[in-house]
PDB file of N, CA, C and O in Angstrom:
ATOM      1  N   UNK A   1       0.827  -1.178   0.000  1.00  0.00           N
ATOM      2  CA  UNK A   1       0.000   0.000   0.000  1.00  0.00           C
ATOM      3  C   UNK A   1       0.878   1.252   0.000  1.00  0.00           C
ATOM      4  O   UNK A   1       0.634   2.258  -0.667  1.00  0.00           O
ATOM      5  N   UNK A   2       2.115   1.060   0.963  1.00  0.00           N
ATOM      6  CA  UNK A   2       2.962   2.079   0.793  1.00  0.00           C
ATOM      7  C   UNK A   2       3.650   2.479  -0.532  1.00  0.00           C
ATOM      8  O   UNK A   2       4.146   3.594  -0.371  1.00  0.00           O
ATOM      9  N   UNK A   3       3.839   2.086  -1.571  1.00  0.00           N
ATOM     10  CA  UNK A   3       3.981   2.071  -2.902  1.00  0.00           C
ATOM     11  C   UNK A   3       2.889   2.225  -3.959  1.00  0.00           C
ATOM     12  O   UNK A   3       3.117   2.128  -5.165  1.00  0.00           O
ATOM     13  N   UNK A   4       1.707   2.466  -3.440  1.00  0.00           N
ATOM     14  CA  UNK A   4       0.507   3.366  -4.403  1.00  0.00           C
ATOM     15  C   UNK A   4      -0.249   2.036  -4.948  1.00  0.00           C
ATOM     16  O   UNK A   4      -1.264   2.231  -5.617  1.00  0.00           O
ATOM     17  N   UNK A   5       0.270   0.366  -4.656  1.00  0.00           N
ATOM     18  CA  UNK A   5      -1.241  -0.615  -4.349  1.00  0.00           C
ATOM     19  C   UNK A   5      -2.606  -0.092  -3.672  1.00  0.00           C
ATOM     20  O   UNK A   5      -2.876   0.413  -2.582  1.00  0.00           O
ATOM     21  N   UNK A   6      -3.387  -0.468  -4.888  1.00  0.00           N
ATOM     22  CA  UNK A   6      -4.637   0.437  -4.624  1.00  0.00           C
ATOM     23  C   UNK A   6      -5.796  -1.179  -4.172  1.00  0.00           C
ATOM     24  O   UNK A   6      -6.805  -1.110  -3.470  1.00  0.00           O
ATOM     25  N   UNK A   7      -5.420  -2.059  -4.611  1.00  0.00           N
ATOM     26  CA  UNK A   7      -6.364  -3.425  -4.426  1.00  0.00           C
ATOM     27  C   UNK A   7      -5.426  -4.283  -4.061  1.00  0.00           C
ATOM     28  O   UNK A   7      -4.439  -3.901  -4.690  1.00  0.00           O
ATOM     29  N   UNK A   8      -5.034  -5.470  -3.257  1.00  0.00           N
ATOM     30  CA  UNK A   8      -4.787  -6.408  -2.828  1.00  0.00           C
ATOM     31  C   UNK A   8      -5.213  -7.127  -1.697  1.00  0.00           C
ATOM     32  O   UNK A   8      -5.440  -6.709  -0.562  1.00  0.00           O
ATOM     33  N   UNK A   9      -5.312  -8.546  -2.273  1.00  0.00           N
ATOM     34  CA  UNK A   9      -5.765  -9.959  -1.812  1.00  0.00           C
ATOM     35  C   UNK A   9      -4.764 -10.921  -1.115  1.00  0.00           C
ATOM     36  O   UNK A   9      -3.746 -11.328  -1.674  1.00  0.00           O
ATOM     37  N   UNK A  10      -5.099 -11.221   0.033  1.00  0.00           N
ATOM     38  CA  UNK A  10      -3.933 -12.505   0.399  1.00  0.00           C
ATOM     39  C   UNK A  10      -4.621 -13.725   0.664  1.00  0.00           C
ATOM     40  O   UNK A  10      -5.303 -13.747   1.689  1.00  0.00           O
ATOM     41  N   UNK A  11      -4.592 -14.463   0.145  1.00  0.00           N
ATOM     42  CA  UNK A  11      -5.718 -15.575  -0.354  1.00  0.00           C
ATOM     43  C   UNK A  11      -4.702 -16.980   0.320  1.00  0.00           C
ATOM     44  O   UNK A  11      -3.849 -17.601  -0.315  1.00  0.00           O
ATOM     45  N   UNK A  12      -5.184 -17.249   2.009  1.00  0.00           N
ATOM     46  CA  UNK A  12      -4.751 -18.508   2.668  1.00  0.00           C
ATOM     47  C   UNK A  12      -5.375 -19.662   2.277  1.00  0.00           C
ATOM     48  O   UNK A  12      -6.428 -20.060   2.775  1.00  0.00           O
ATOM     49  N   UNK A  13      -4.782 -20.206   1.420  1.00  0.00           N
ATOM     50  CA  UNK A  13      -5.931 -21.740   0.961  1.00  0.00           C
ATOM     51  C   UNK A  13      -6.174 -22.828   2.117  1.00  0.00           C
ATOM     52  O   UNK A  13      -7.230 -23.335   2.494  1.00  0.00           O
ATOM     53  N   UNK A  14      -4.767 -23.035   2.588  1.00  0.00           N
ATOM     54  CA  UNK A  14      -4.801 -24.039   3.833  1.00  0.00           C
ATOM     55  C   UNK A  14      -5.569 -23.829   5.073  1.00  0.00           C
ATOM     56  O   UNK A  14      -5.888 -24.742   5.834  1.00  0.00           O
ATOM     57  N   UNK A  15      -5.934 -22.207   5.291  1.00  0.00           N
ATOM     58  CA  UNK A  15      -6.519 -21.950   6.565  1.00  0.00           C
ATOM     59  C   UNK A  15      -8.344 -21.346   6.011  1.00  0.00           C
ATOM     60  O   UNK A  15      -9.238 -20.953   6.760  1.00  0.00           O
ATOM     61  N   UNK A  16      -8.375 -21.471   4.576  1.00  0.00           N
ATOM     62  CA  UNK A  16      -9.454 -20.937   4.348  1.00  0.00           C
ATOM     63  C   UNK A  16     -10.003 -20.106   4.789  1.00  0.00           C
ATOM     64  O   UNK A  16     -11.063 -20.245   5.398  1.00  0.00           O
ATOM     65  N   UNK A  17      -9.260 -18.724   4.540  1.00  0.00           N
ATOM     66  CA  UNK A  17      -9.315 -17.475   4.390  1.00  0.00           C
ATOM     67  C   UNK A  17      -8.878 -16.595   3.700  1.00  0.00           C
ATOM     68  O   UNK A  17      -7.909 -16.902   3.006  1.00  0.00           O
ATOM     69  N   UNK A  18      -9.401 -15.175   3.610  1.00  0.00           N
ATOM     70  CA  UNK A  18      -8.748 -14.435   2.404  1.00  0.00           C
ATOM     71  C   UNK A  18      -8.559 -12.884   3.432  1.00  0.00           C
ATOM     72  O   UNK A  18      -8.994 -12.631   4.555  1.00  0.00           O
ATOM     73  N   UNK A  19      -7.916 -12.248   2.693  1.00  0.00           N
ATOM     74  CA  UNK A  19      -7.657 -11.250   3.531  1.00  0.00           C
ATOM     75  C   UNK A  19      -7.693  -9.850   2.656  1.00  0.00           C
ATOM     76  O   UNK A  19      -6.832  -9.892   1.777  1.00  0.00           O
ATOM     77  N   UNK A  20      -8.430  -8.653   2.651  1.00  0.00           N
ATOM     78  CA  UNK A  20      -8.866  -7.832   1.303  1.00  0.00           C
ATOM     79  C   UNK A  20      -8.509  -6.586   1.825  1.00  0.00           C
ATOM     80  O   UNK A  20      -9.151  -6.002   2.698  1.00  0.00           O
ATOM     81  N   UNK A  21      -7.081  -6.013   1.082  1.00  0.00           N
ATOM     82  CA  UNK A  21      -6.817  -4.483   1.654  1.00  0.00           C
ATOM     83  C   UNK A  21      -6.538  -3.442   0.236  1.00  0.00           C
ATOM     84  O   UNK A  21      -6.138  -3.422  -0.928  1.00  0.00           O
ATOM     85  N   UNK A  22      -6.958  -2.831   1.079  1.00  0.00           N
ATOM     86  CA  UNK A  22      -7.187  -0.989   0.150  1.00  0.00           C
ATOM     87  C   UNK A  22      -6.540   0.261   1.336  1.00  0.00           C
ATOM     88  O   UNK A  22      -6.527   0.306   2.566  1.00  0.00           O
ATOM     89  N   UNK A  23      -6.196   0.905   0.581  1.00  0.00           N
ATOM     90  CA  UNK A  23      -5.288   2.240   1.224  1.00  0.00           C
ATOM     91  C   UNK A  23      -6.392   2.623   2.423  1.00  0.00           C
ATOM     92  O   UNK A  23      -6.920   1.538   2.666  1.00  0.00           O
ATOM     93  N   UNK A  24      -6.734   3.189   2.911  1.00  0.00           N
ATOM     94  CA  UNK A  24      -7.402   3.917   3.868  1.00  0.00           C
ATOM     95  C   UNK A  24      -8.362   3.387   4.692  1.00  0.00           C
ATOM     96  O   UNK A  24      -8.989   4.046   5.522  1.00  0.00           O
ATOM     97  N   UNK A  25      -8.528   1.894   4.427  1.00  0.00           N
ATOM     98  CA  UNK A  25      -9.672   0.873   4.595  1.00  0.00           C
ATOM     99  C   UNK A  25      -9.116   0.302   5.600  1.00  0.00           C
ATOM    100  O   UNK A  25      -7.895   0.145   5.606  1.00  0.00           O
ATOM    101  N   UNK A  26     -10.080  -0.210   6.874  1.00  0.00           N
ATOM    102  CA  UNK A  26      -9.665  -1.354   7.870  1.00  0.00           C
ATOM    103  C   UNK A  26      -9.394  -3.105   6.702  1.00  0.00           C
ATOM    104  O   UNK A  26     -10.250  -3.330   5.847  1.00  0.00           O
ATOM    105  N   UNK A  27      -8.453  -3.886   6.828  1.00  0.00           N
ATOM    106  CA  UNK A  27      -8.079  -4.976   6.931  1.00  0.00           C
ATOM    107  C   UNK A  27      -9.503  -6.097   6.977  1.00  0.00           C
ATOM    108  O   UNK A  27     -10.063  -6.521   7.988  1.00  0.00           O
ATOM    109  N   UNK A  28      -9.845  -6.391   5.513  1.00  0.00           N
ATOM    110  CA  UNK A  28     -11.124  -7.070   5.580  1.00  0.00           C
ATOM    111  C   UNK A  28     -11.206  -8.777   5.501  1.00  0.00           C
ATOM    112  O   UNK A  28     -10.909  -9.410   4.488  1.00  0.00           O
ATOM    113  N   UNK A  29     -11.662  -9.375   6.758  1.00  0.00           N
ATOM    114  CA  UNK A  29     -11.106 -10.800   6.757  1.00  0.00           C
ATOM    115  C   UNK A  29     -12.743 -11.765   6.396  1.00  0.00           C
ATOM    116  O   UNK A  29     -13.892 -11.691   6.832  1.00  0.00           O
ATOM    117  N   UNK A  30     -12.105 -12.540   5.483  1.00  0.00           N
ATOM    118  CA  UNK A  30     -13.664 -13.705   5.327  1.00  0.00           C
ATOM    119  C   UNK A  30     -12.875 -14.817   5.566  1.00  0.00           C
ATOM    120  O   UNK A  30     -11.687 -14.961   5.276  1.00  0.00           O
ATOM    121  N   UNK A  31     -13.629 -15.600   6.119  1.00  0.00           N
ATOM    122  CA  UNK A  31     -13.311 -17.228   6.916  1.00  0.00           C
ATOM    123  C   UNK A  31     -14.264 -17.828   5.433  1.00  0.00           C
ATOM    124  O   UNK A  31     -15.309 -17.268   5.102  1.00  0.00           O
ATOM    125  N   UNK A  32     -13.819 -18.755   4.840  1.00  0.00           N
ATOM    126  CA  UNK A  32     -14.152 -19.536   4.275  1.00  0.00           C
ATOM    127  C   UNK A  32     -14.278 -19.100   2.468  1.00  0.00           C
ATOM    128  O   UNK A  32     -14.230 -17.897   2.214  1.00  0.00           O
ATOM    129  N   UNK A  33     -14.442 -20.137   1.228  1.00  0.00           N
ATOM    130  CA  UNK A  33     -14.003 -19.852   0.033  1.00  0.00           C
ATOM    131  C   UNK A  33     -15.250 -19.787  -0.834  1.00  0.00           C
ATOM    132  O   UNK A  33     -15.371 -20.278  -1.956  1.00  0.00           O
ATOM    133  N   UNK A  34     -16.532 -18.828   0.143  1.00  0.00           N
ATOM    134  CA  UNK A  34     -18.044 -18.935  -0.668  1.00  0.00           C
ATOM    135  C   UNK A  34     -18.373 -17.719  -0.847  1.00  0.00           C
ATOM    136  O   UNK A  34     -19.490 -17.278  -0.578  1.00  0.00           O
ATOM    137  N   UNK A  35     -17.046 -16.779  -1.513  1.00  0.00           N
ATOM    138  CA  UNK A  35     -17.647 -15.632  -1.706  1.00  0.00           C
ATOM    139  C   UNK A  35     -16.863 -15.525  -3.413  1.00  0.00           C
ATOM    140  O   UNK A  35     -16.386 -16.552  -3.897  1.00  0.00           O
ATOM    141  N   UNK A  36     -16.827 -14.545  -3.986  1.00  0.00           N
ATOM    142  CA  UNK A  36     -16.094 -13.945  -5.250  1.00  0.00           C
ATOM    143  C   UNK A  36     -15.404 -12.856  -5.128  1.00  0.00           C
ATOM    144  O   UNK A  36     -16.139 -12.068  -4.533  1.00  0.00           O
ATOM    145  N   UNK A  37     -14.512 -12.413  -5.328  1.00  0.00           N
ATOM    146  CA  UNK A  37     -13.543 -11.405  -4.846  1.00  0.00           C
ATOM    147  C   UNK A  37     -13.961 -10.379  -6.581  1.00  0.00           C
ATOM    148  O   UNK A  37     -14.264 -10.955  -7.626  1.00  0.00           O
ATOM    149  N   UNK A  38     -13.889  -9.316  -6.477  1.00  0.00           N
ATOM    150  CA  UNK A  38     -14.111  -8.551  -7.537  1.00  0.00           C
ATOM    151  C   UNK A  38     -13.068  -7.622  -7.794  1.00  0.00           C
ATOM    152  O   UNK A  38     -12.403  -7.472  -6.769  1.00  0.00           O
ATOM    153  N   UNK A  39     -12.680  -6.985  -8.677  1.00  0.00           N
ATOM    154  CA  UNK A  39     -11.435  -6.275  -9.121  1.00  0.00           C
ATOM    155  C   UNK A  39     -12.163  -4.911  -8.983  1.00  0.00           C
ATOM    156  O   UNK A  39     -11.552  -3.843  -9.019  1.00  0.00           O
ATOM    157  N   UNK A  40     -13.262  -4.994  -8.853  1.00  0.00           N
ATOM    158  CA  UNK A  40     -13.553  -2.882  -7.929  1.00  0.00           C
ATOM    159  C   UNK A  40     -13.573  -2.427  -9.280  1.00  0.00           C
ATOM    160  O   UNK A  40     -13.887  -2.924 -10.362  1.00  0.00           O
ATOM    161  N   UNK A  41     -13.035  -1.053  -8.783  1.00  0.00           N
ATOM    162  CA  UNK A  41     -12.320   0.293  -9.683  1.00  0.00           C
ATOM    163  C   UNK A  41     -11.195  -0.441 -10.298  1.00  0.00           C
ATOM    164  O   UNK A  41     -10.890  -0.012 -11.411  1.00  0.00           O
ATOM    165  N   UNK A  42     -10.463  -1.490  -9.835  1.00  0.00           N
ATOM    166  CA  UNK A  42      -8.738  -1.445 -10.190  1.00  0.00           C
ATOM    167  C   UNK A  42      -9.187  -2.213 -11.555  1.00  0.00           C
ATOM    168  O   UNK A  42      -9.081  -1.709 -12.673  1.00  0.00           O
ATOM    169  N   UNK A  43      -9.653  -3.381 -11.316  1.00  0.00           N
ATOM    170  CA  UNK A  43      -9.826  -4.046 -12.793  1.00  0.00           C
ATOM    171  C   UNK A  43     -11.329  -4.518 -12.865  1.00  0.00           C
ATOM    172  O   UNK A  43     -11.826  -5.533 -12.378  1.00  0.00           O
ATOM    173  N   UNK A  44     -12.029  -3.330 -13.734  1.00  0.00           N
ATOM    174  CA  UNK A  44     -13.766  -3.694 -13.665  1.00  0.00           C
ATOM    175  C   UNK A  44     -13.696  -4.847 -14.692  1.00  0.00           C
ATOM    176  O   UNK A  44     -13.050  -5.128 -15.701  1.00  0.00           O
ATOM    177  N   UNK A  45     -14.700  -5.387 -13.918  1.00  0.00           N
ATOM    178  CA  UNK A  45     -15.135  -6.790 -14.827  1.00  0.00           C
ATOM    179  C   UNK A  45     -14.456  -8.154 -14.047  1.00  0.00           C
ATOM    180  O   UNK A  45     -15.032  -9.235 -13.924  1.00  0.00           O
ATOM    181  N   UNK A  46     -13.264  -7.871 -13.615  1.00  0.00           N
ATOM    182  CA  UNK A  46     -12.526  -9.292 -13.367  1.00  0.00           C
ATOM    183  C   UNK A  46     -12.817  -9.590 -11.908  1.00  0.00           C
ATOM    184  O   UNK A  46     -12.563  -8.954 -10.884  1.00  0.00           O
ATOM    185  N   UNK A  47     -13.417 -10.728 -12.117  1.00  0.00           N
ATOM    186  CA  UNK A  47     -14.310 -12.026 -10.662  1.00  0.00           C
ATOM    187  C   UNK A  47     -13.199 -13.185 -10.538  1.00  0.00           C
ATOM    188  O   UNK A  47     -12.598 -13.741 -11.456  1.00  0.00           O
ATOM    189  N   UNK A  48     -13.094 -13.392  -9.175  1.00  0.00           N
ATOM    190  CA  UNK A  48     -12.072 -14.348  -8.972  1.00  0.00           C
ATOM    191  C   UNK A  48     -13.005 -15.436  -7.719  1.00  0.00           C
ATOM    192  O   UNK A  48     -12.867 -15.392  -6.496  1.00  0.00           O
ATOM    193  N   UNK A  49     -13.971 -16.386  -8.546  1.00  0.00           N
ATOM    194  CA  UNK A  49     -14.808 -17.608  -7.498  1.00  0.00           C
ATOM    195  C   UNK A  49     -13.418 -18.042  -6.795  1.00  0.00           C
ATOM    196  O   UNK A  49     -12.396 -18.475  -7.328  1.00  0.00           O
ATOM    197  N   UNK A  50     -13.707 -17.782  -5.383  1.00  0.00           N
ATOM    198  CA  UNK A  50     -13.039 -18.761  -4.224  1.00  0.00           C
ATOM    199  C   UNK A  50     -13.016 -19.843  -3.968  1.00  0.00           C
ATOM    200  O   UNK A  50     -12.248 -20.596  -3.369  1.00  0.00           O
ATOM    201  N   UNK A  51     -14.327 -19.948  -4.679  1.00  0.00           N
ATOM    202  CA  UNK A  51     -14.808 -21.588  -4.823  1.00  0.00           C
ATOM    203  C   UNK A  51     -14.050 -22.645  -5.276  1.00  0.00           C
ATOM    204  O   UNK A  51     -13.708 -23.622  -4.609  1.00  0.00           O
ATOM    205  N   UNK A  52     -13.695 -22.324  -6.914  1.00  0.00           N
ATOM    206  CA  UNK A  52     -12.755 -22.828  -7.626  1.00  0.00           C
ATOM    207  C   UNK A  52     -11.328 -23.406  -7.016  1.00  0.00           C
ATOM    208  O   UNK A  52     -10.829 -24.495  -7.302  1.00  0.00           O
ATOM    209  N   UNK A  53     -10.815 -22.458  -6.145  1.00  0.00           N
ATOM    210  CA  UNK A  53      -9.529 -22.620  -5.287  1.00  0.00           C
ATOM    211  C   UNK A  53      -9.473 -23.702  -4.268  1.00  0.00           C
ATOM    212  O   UNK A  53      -8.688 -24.640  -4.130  1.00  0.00           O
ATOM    213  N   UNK A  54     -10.406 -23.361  -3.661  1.00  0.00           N
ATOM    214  CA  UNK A  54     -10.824 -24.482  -1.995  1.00  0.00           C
ATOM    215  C   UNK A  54     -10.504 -26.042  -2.621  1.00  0.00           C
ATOM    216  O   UNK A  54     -10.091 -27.031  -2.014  1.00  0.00           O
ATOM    217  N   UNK A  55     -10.871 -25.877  -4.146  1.00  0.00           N
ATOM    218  CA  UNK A  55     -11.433 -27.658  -4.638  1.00  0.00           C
ATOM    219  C   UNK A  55     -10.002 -28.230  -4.998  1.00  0.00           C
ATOM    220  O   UNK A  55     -10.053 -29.348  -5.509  1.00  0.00           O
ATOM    221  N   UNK A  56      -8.744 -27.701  -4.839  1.00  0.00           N
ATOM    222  CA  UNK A  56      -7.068 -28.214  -5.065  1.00  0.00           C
ATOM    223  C   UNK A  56      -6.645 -29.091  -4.121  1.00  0.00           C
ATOM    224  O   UNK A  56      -5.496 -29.531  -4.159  1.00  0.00           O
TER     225      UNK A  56
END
């Protein structure tokens, strides 16, 4: 974020969780891989199913 990252994801597969930060934003945590992560403003259009991941 300190380098002008405006969207990033830290995506724990083993602990099934994801972790969703933006500049000015509290640290957003989801327990489990039943949501879709969306690219916002940074990249409209692009969906990333969690779903897909959990099943490795």
């Amino acid at each position: 974020m300190a380098n002008g990252c405006r969207l990033a994801w830290l995506i724990d597969r083993y602990g099934k969780k994801v972790y969703i930060y933006e500049p000015g934003c509290a640290i957003i945590e989801h327990s489990g891989f039943d949501i879709q992560l969306s690219g916002e403003q940074v990249f409209p259009g692009f969906v990333l199913n969690l779903g897909e991941i959990g099943n490795f």
